[in-house]
VEXFI-516817 format. One record per residue (C-alpha): residue number from 0; x, y, z; chain; residue in three letters. Coordinates in steps of 0.25 Angstrom, whole numbers, plus 5000, padded with zeros to 4 digits. Layout:
<rec NUM, <X, Y, Z>, "A", "ala">
...
//
This chain:
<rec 0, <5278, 4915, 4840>, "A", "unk">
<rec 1, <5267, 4919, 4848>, "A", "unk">
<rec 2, <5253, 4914, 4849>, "A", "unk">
<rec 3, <5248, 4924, 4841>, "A", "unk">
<rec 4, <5257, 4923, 4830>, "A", "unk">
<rec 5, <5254, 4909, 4828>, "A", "unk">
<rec 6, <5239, 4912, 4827>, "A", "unk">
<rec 7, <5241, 4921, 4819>, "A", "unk">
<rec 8, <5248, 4912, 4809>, "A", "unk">
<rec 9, <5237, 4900, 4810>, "A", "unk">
<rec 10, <5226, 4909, 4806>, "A", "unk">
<rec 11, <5234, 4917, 4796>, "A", "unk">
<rec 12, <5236, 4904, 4789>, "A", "unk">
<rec 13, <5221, 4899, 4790>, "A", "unk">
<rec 14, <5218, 4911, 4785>, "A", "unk">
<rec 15, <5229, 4912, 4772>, "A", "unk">
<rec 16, <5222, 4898, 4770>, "A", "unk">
<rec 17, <5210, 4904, 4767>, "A", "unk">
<rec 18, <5216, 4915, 4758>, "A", "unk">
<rec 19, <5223, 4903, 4752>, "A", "unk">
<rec 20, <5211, 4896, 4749>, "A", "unk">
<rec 21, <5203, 4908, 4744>, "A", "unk">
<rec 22, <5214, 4911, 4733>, "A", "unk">
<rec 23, <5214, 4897, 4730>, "A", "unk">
<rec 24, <5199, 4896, 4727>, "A", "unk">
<rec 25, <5201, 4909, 4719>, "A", "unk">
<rec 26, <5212, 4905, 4711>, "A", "unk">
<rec 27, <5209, 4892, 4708>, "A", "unk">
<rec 28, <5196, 4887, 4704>, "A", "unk">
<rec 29, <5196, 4872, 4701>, "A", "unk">
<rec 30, <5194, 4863, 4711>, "A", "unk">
<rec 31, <5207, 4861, 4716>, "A", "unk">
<rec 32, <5207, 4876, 4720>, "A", "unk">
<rec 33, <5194, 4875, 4726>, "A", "unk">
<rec 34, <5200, 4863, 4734>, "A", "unk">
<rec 35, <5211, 4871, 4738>, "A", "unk">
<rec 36, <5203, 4884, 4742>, "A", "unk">
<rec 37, <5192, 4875, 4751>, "A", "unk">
<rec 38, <5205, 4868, 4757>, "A", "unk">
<rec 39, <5211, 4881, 4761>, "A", "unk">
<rec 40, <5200, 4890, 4765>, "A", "unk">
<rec 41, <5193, 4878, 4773>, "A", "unk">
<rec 42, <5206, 4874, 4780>, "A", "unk">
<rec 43, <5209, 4888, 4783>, "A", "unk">
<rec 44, <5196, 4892, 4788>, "A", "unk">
<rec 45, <5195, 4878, 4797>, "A", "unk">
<rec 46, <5210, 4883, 4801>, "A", "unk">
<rec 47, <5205, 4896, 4808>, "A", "unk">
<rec 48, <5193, 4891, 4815>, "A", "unk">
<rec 49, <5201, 4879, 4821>, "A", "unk">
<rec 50, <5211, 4892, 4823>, "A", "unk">
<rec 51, <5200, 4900, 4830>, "A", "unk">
<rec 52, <5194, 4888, 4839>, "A", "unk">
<rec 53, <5209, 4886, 4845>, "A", "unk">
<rec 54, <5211, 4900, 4848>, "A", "unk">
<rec 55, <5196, 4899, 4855>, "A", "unk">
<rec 56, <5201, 4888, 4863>, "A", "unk">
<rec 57, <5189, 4881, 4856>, "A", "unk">
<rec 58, <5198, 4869, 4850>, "A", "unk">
<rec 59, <5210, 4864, 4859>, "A", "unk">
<rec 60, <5224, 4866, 4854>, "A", "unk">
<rec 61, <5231, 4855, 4860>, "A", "unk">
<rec 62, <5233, 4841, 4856>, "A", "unk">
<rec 63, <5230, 4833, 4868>, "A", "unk">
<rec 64, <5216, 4830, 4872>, "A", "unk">
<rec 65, <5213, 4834, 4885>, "A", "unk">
<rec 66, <5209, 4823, 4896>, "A", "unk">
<rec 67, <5193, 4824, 4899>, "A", "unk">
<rec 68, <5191, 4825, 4915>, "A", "unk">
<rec 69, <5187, 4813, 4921>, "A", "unk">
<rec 70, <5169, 4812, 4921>, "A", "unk">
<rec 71, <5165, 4818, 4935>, "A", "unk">
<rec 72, <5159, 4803, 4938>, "A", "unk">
<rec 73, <5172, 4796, 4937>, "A", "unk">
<rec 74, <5169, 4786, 4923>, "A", "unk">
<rec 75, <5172, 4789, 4909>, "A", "unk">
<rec 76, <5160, 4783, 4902>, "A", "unk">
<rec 77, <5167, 4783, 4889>, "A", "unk">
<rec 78, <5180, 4779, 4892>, "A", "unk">
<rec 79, <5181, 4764, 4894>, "A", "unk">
<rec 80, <5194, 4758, 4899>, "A", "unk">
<rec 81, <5189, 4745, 4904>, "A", "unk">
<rec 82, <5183, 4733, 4895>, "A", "unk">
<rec 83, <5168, 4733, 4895>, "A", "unk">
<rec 84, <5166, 4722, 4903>, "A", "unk">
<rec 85, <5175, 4726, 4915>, "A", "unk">
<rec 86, <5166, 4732, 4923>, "A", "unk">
<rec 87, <5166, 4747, 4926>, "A", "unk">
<rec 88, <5177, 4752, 4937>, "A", "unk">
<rec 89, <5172, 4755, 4950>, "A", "unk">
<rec 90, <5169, 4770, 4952>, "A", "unk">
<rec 91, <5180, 4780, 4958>, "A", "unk">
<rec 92, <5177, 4783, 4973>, "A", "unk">
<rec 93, <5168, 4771, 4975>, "A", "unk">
<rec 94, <5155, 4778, 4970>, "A", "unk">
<rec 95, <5144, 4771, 4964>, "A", "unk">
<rec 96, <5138, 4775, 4952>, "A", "unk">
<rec 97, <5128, 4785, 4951>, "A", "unk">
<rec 98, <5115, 4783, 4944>, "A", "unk">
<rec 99, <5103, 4792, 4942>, "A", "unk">
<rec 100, <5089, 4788, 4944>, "A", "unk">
<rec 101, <5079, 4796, 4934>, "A", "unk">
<rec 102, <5065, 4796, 4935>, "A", "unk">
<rec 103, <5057, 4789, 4922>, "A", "unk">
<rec 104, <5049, 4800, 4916>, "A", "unk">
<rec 105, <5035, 4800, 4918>, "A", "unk">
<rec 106, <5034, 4799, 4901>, "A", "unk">
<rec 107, <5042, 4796, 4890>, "A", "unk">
<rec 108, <5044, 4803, 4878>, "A", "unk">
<rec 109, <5036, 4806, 4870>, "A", "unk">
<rec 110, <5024, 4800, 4879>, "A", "unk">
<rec 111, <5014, 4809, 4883>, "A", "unk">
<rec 112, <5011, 4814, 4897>, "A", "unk">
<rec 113, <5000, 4808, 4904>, "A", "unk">
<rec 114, <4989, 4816, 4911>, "A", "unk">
<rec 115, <4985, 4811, 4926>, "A", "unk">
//
């Protein structure tokens, strides 16, 4: 069975869902039916966008999550492997943390600009 025959069969069968849940609603009127038809129609109509968003390549198939590349400064600020009061490994290569030094702005917000 090829790629193209199993497609074909998941959105066929999204799709008779949907008929399925359009005679239901027609059929039956009472609440149950109503049930049943929303069920249906909604589960098929979910079932051919998450369909659509796979063949995209929008939504990955495969059951592993993929291991995130390292940050590009060497430290993983949300991942914590050592008790809070160990302190913090030294950095790879020997370098020192980098800091940046900003400039305090001549006026806050919402304070207005003074004239010289």
């Amino acid at each position: 069975m090829s790629d193209r025959d199993r497609r074909l069969i998941r959105y066929a069968a999204a799709c008779v869902a949907v008929v399925a849940g359009a005679l239901c609603a027609a059929a039956l009127t009472n609440t149950v039916g109503n049930t049943v038809a929303t069920v249906l129609i909604g589960g098929g109509l979910l079932a051919i966008v998450i369909l659509l968003l796979r063949d995209m390549g929008l939504i990955d198939a495969s059951a592993k999550p993929e291991q995130q590349p390292p940050s590009r400064n060497g430290s993983d600020p949300h991942h914590r492997s050592s008790p809070a009061d160990e302190p913090d490994p030294p950095h790879p290569g020997g370098q020192a943390r980098r800091s940046v030094n900003v400039r305090r702005p001549d006026r806050m917000r919402g304070q207005r600009r003074r004239l010289r």
